[in-house]
C-alpha positions in Angstrom: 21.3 -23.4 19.3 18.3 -24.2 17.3 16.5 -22.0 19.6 18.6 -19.2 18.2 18.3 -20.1 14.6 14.9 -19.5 14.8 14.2 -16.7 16.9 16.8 -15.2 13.7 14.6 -16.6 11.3 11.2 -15.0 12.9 12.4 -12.2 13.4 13.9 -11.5 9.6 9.9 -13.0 8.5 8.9 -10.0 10.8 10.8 -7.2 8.9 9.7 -8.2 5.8 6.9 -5.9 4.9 4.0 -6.9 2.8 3.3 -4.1 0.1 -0.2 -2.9 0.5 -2.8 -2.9 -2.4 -2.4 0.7 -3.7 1.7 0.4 -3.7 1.9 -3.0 -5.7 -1.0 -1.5 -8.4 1.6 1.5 -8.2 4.7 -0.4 -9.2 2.7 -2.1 -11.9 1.3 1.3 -13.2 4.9 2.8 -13.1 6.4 -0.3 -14.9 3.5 -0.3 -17.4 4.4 3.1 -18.3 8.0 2.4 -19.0 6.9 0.1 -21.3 4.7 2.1 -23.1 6.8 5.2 -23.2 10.2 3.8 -23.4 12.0 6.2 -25.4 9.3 9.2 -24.5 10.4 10.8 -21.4 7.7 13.6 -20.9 4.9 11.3 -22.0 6.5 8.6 -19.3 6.5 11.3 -16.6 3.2 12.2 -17.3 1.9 8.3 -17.3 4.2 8.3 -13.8 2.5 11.1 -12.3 -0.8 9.4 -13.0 0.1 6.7 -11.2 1.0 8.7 -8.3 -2.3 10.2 -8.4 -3.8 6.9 -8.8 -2.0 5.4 -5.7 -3.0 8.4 -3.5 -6.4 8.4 -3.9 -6.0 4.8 -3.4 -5.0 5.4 -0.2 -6.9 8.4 1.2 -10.1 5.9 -0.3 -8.1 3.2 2.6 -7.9 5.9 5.4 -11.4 6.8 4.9 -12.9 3.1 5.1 -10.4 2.5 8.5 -11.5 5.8 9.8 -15.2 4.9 9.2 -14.9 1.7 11.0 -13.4 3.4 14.0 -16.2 5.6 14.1 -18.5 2.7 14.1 -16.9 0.5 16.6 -16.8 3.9 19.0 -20.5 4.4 18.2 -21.8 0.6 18.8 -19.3 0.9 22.4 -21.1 4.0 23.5 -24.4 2.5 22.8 -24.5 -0.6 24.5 -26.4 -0.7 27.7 
């Protein structure tokens, strides 16, 4: 029984997701930009869409970086004796 109980309650830890980096300085852009512009829809979207920009360069700068250090763990693999 308390086997069960937690097996449940490791696995529900599991699904939760951690938000990476670029999504939780997204939210905070997005929700700084409702402050700013609360009445303003057009300047709001505009501030939203920076955001968006923001958060995918954010990423593609994260892909990059990962996609580097795969190149350089392939590199030091082949080159060992």
């Amino acid at each position: 029984m308390v086997f069960a109980a937690l097996l449940l309650l490791l696995g529900g830890a599991h699904a939760l997701e951690v938000p990476d980096k670029c999504d939780l300085r997204f939210r905070k852009c997005v929700f700084d930009c409702v402050q700013e512009f609360p009445l303003d829809k057009t300047k709001r979207k505009g501030c939203e869409t920076r955001c968006q920009l923001d958060r995918a360069l954010c990423k593609t700068r994260r892909g990059i970086e990962k996609l580097g250090d795969s190149v350089r763990d392939f590199l030091e693999g082949f080159s060992k004796e």
